[in-house]
C-alpha positions as CSV (number, residue, x, y, z in Angstrom):
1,X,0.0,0.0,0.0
2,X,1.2,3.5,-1.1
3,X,2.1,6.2,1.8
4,X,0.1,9.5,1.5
5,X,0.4,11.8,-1.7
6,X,2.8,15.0,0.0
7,X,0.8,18.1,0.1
8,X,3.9,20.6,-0.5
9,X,6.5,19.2,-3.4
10,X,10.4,19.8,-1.4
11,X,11.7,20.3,-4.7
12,X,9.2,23.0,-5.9
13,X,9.3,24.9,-2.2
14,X,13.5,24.8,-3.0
15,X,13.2,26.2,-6.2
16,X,10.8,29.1,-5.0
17,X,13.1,29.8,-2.2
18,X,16.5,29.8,-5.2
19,X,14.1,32.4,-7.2
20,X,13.5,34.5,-4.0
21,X,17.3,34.8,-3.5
22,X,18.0,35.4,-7.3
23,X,14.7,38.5,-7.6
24,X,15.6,39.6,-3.9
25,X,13.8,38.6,-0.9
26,X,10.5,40.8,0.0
27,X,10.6,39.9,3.9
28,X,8.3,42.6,5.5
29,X,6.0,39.8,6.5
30,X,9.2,37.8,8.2
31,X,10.5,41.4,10.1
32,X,7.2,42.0,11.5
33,X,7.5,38.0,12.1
34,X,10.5,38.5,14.4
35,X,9.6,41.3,16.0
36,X,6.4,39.6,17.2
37,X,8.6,36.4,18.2
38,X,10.7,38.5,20.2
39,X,8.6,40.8,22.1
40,X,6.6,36.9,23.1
41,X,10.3,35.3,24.3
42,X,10.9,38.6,26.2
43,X,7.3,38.5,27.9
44,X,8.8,34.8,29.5
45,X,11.6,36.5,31.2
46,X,13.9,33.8,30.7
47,X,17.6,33.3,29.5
48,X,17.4,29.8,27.5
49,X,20.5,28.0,26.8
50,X,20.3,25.5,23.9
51,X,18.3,27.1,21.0
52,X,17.0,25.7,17.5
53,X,16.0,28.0,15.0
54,X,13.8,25.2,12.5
55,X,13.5,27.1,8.7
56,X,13.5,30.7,10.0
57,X,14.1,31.8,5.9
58,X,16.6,34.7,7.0
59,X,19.3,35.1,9.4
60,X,17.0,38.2,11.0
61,X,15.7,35.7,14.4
62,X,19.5,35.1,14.8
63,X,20.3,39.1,14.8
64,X,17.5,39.4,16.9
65,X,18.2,37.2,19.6
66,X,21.3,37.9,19.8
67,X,21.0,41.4,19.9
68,X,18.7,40.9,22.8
69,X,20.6,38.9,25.2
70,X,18.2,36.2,25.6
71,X,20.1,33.1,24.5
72,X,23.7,31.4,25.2
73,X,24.0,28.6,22.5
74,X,21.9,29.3,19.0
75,X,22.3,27.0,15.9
76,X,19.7,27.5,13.0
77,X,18.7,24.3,10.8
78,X,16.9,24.8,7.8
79,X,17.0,24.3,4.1
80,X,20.3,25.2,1.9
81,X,19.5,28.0,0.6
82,X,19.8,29.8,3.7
83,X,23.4,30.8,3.8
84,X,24.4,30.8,7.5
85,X,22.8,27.7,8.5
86,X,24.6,25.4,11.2
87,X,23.5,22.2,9.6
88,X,20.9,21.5,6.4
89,X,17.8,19.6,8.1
90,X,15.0,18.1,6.5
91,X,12.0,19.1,8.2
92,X,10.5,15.9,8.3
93,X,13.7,14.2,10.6
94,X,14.7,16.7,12.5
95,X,18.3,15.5,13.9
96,X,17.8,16.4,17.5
97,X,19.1,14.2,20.4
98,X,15.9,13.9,23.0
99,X,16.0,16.3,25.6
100,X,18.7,18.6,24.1
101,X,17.3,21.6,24.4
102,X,16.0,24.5,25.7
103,X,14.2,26.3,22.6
104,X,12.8,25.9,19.6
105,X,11.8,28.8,17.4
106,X,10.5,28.8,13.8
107,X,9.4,32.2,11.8
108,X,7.5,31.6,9.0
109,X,8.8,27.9,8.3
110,X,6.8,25.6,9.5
111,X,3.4,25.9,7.4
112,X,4.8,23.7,4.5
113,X,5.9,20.9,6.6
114,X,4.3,17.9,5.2
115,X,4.5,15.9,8.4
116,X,3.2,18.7,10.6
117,X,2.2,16.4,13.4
118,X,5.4,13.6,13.5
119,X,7.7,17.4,13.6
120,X,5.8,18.2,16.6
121,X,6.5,15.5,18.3
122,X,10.1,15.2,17.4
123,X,10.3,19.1,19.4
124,X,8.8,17.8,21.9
125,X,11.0,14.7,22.6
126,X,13.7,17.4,21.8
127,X,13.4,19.6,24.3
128,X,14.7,19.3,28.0
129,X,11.2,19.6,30.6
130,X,9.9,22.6,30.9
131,X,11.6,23.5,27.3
132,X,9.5,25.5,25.2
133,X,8.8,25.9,21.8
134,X,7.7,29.1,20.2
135,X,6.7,29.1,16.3
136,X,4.8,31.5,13.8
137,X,3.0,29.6,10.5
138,X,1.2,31.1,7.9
139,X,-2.7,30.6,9.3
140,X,-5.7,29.4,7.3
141,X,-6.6,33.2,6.2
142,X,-3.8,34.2,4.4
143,X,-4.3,35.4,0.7
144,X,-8.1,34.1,1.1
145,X,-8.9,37.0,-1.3
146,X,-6.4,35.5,-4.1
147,X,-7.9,31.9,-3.1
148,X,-11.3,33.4,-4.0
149,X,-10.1,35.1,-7.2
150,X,-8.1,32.6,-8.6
151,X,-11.3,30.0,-8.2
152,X,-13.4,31.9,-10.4
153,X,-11.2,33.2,-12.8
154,X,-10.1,29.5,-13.6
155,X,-13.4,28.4,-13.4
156,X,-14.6,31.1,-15.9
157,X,-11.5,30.5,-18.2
158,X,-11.1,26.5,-18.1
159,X,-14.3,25.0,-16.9
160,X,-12.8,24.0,-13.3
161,X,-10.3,24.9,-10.8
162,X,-6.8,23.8,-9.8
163,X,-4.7,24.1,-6.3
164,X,-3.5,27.3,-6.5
165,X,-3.0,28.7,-2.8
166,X,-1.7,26.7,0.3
167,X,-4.4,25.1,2.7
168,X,-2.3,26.3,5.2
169,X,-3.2,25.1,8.8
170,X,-5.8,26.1,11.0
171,X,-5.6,28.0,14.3
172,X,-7.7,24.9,16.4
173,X,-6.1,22.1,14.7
174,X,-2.7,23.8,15.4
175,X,-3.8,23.6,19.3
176,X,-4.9,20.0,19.0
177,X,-1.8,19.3,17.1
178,X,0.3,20.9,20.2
179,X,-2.1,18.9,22.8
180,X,-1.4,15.1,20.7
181,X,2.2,16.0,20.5
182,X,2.6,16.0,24.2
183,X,3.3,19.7,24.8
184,X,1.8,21.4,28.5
185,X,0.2,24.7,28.3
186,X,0.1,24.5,25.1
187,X,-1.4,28.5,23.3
188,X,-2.4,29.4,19.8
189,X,-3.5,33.0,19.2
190,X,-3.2,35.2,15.3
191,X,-1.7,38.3,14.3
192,X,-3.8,39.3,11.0
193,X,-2.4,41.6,8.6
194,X,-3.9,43.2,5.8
195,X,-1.7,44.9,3.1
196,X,-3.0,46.9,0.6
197,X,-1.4,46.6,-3.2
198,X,-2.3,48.3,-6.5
199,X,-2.5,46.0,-8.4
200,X,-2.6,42.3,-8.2
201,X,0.7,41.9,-10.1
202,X,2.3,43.5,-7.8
203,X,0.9,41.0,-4.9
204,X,2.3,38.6,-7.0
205,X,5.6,40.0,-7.9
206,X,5.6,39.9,-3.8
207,X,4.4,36.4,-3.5
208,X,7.5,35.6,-5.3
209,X,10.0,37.4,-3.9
210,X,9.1,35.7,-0.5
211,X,9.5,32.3,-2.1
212,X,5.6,32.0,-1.7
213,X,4.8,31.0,-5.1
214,X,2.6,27.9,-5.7
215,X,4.9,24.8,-4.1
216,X,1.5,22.3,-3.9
217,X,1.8,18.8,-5.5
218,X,-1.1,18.7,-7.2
219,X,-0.5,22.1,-8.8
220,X,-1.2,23.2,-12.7
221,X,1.8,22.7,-14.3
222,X,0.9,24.2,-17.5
223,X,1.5,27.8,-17.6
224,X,-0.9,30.7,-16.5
225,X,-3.0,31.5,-19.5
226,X,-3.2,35.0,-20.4
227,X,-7.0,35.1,-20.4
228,X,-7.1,33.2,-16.8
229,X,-4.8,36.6,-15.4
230,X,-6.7,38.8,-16.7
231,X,-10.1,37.7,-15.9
232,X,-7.9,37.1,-12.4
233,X,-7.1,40.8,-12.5
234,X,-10.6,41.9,-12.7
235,X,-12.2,39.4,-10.5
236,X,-9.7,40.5,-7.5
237,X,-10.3,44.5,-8.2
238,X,-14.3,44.1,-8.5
239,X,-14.7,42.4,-5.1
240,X,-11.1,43.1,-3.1
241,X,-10.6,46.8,-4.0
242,X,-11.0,49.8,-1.4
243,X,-12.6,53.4,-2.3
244,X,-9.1,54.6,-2.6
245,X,-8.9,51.4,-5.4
246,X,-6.0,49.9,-3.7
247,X,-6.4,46.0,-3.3
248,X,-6.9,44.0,0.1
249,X,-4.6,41.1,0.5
250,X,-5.0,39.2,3.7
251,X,-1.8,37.1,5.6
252,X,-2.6,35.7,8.9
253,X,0.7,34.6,11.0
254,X,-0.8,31.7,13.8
255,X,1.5,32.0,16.3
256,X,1.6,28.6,18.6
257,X,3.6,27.8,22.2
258,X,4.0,24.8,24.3
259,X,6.4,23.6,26.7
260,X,7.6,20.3,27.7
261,X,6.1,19.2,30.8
262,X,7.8,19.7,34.5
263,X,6.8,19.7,37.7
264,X,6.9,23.1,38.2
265,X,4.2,24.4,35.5
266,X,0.7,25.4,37.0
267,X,-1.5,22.6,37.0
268,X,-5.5,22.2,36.5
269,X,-7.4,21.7,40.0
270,X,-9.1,18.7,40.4
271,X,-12.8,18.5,39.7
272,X,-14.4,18.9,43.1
273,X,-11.0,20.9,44.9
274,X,-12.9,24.0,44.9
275,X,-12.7,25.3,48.7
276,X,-15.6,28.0,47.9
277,X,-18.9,27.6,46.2
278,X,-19.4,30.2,43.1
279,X,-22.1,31.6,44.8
280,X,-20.0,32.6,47.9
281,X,-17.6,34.0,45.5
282,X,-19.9,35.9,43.7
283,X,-22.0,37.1,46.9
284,X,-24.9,36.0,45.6
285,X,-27.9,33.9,47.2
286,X,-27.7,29.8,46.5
287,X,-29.2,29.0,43.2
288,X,-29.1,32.3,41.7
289,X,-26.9,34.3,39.2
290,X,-26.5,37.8,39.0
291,X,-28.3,39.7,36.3
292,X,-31.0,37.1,35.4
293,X,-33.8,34.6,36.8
294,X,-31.4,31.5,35.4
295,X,-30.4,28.9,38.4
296,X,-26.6,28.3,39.1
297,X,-25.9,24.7,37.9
C-alpha cells in the first residue's frame, strides 16, 4: 500500500526559495514576524541556553536574539539555501538528540511541513522539561482573497479549478496538534495583517520574492494563461478593491507555544477541589446568578 500523496513538493518549495534569492527577498512579512517572536520570548523572562531555529528563511531571528541577550547557544537548521545555517535539516527528521534543548523557534517555516504532526513531536522529545517551543505559520486566512479570485477566474476560463493557494493550517487544529504531541500549556493566538497593493501583479511580484509562489503537489503545471490573469485581475479588483482602489490582500501569522512538561508548571485543579462555592464568591444567594432569573448549575 502507497504512503500518503505530499501536500507541499520539497523540490518546488527549493526552487521558490532559489528564485526569491536570485529576484531579492520581499521579507516585511518575516520582520514583523520577528519582531512579534521577540517581544513573546521577552514576555517569558527567561535566558534559554540550547536554541534551535527550524526554517526561519533569513538570518534576522538570529540578529534578533542575539542582539537581545536572551540566549547562550543558537544553531539555526533549515533548508540550503539559507546561507548561515549550522547544519541543512529536512523538516520531516529533525536530527535532534531527546532532551537537548532548551528552545525551539521557527518564523515563518513551519506551514509547508508535510509531516506537521510527527515534527511536533520530534520538538517535543527534543526539548529538555519545561523546554519550550515558540513558532509562527502562515494561518488558514492568508491570501483568502487570491484563493477566491483565482477559483473563479479558472473556473470562468477552463471550466474548473486547480490548487493554487496553500491550505495552510488552521488556528484549532494547530492547538490540538500541540495537545497530541505532548506539549503542556500549550497557546495558539493570530496576528492578521492586511496589506494593501495596486495592483494584483504586484501581490504577485511579492508572493515571489518571498519564495511564496505555488509549491503544492497537485498544482497546474501548464503555464498561466493570459486570459485566466486577466479575468484574475478583474475578479480580484471588483470584489477586493478599497474606495481609494488599492487591493486588500490578507496574511494571517498563527503563532503557537507549548512547553515540555515539569513539575513546576501550574497545573489544573481537580474536579471537586474547589474550597468556595461560586455563589460565595460571587455574593450571591444559593441557586441564583446575577443579572438574570437563570439557576446556578
Amino acid at each position: 500500500m502507497s504512503g500518503p500523496v505530499d501536500v507541499f513538493d520539497p523540490r518546488a518549495l527549493a526552487a521558490r526559495r532559489r528564485r526569491a534569492l536570485a529576484l531579492g527577498p520581499e521579507t516585511f512579512l518575516l520582520d514583523r514576524a520577528v519582531e512579534d517572536l521577540l517581544d513573546r520570548l521577552g514576555a517569558v523572562k527567561r535566558r534559554f541556553g540550547t536554541v534551535a531555529d527550524l526554517g526561519t528563511p533569513t538570518d534576522a531571528l538570529r540578529a534578533a536574539l542575539d542582539g537581545a541577550g536572551m540566549v547562550d547557544r543558537y544553531f539555526a537548521f533549515g533548508p540550503a539555501e539559507r546561507a548561515d545555517v549550522d547544519a541543512v535539516v529536512d523538516p520531516e527528521i529533525l536530527p535532534f538528540a531527546p532532551q537537548s534543548l532548551d528552545l525551539v523557534v521557527s518564523a515563518l517555516a513551519l506551514q509547508t511541513v508535510n509531516d506537521l504532526p510527527g515534527a511536533l513531536a520530534q520538538i517535543r522529545r527534543a526539548l529538555r522539561p519545561d523546554g519550550l517551543l515558540l513558532a509562527g505559520f502562515l494561518g488558514s486566512g492568508t491570501l483568502q482573497e487570491l484563493r477566491e479570485a483565482f477559483a473563479i477566474a479558472e473556473s470562468d476560463t477552463l471550466g474548473g479549478i486547480s490548487p493554487r493557494v496553500a491550505p495552510f493550517a488552521d488556528l484549532r487544529d494547530l492547538g490540538g496538534l500541540l495537545q497530541r504531541a505532548g506539549f503542556a500549556l500549550p497557546v495558539t493566538d493570530v496576528d492578521r495583517v492586511v496589506v494593501r497593493y495596486g495592483n494584483p501583479l504586484a501581490l504577485l511580484n511579492d508572493l515571489r520574492r518571498m519564495g511564496a509562489a505555488n509549491p503544492l503537489t497537485d498544482r497546474r503545471r501548464a503555464p498561466l494563461l493570459r486570459r485566466t490573469l486577466a479575468r484574475l485581475f478583474e475578479v480580484y479588483t471588483e470584489r477586493f478593491s478599497d474606495p481609494d482602489g488599492r487591493l486588500r490582500a490578507t496574511f494571517e501569522i498563527a503563532w503557537v507555544s507549548g512547553w515540555a512538561p515539569h513539575e513546576s508548571q501550574q497545573k489544573p485543579l481537580r474536579p471537586g477541589s474547589a474550597k468556595m462555592r461560586l455563589a460565595e464568591a460571587l455574593k450571591v444567594p444559593e441557586g441564583r446568578l446575577p443579572g438574570g432569573d437563570g439557576e446556578a448549575q
